[in-house]
N, C-alpha and C positions, 0 to 999 in steps of 0.2 A: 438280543431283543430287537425286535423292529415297530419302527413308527408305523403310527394306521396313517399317518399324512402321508403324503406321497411324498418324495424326494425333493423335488423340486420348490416344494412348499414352505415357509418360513414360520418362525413360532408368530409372528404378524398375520400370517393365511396368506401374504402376496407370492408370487408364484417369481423368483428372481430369474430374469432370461439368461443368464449366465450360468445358473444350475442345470434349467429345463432343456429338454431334447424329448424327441418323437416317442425314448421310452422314458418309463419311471418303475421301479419297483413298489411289490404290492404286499400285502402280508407274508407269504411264503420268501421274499426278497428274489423272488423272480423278477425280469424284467416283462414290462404287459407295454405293446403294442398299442397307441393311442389311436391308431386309425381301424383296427381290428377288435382292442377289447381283450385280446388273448397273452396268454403268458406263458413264455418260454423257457421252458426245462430243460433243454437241449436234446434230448432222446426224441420228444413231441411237445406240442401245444395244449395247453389247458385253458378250457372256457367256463372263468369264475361264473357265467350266468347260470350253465349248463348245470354245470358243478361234475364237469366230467372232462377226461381228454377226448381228443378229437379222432385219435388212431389209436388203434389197437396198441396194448403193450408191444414193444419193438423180442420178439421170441417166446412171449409171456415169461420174461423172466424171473415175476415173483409167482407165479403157480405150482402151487403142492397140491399133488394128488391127494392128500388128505385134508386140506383148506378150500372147500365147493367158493369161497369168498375171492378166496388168490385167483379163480378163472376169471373175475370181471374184469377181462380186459383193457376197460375203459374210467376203471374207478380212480381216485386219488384217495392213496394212502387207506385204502381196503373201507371208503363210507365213512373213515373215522378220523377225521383232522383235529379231533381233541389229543386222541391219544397216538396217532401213529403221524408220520411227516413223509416225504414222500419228495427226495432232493434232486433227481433228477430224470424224472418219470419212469422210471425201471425198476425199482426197489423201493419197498418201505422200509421204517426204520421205526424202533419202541424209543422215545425219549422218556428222559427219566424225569417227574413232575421236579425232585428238588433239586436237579442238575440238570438245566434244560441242555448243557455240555456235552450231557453224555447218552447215546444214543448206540442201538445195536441193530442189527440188520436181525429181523424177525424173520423164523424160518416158515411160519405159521401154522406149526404141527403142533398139536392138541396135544398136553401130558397131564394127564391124573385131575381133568376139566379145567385145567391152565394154559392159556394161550402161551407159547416161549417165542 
């Protein structure tokens, strides 16, 4: 689980200069950029304003020919950060609502009108 306060932040709200540094993590537990805004995944950058990455998936690594969703190159976690997570901008991943532990890489082919 992760805090919505940012890292550097105390359950007081005072911000300790011994914690803080130029990043802080943000709900995904990326690190985001305090001078930019963005948050780094390590494949690319994501801009929580945008609510998109900034470059193209790096080979479109999650796209299936039969998933028209998998082609948006620039989506996080296929439009759907309820259900899908999305660890290191190249792959989603299905977490499981009573195990947020256990998660699978979704292949995103349609079987019998169930996403797998």
């Amino acid at each position: 689980m992760y805090d919505v306060r940012p890292v550097c932040m105390t359950n007081s709200g005072r911000c300790s200069s011994m914690q803080c540094s130029a990043f802080s993590r943000d709900f995904t537990g990326k690190e985001r950029d305090a001078e930019t805004g963005l948050d780094y995944f390590g494949a690319r950058y994501y801009s929580g304003a945008q609510g998109r990455f900034l470059s193209v998936d790096p080979g479109n690594a999650g796209a299936v020919n039969e998933d028209p969703q998998s082609w948006n190159a620039y989506a996080y976690a296929r439009d759907n950060p309820l259900k899908y997570v999305d660890p290191n901008g190249e792959l989603y991943l299905i977490c499981s609502h009573s195990n947020p532990n256990e998660c699978k890489i979704s292949t995103g082919i349609i079987h019998w009108g169930l996403l797998d």
